[in-house]
C-alpha positions in Angstrom: -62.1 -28.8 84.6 -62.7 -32.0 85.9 -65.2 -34.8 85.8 -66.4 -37.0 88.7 -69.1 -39.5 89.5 -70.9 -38.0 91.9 -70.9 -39.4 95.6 -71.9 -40.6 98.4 -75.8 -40.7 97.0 -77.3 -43.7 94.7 -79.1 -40.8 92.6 -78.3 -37.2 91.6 -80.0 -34.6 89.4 -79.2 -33.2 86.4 -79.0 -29.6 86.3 -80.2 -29.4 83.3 -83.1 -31.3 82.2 -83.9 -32.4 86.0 -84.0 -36.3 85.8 -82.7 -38.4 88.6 -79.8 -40.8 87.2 -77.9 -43.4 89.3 -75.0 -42.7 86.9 -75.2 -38.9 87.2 -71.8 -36.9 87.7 -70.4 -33.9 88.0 -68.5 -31.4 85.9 -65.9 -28.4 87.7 -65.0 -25.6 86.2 -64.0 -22.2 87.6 -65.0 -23.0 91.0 -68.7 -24.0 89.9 -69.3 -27.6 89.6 -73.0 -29.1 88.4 -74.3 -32.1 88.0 -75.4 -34.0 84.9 -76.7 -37.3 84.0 -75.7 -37.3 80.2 -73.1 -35.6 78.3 -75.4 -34.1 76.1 -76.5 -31.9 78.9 -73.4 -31.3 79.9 -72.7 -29.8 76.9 -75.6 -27.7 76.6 -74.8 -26.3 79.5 -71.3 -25.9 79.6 -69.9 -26.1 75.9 -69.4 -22.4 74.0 -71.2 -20.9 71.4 -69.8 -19.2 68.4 -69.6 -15.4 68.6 -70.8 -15.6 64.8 -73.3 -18.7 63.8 -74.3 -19.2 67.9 -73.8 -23.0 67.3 -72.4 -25.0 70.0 -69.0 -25.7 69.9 -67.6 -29.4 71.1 -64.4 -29.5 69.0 -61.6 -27.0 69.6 -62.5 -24.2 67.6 -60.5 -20.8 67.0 -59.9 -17.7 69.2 -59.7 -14.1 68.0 -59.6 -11.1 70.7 -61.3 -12.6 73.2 -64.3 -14.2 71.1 -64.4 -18.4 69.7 -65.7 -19.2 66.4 -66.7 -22.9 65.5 -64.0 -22.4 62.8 -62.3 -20.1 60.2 -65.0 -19.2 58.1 -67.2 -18.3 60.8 -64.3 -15.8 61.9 -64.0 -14.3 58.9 -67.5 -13.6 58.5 -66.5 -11.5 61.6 -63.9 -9.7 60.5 -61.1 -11.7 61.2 -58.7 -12.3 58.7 -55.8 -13.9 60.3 -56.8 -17.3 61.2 -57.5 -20.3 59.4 -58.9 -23.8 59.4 -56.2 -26.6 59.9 -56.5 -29.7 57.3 
């Protein structure tokens, strides 16, 4: 992934919530890259959602075959038993 003020234009627009920033920039990942003018959109569009509340995770989270959890508890409600929260 990598992050980059978008250029050669004085404005972009987000992909998200469709404003025209001066200060807009652009997020790659995977061979997509979009545009945003705030982080918060960024991370509505781009951060993942736990496979067992749905919240949006900014933080690291945990893994378990194949699906992320916000944290331990949440994977546990899941089923997983192995992993837990670090202090």
């Amino acid at each position: 992934m990598s992050i980059a003020p978008v250029e050669g234009t004085q404005t972009a627009v987000c992909d998200v919530c469709g404003n025209t920033y001066d200060k807009s920039f652009t997020i790659s990942r995977g061979g997509q890259v979009k545009t945003f003018d705030s982080f918060e959109c960024a991370i509505h569009a781009m951060a993942p959602r736990c496979a067992h509340c749905q919240c949006t995770i900014i933080g690291h989270g945990v893994e378990a075959d194949g699906a992320t959890y916000c944290c331990a508890n949440c994977a546990r409600e899941s089923g997983e038993s192995e992993l837990v929260d670090r202090a």
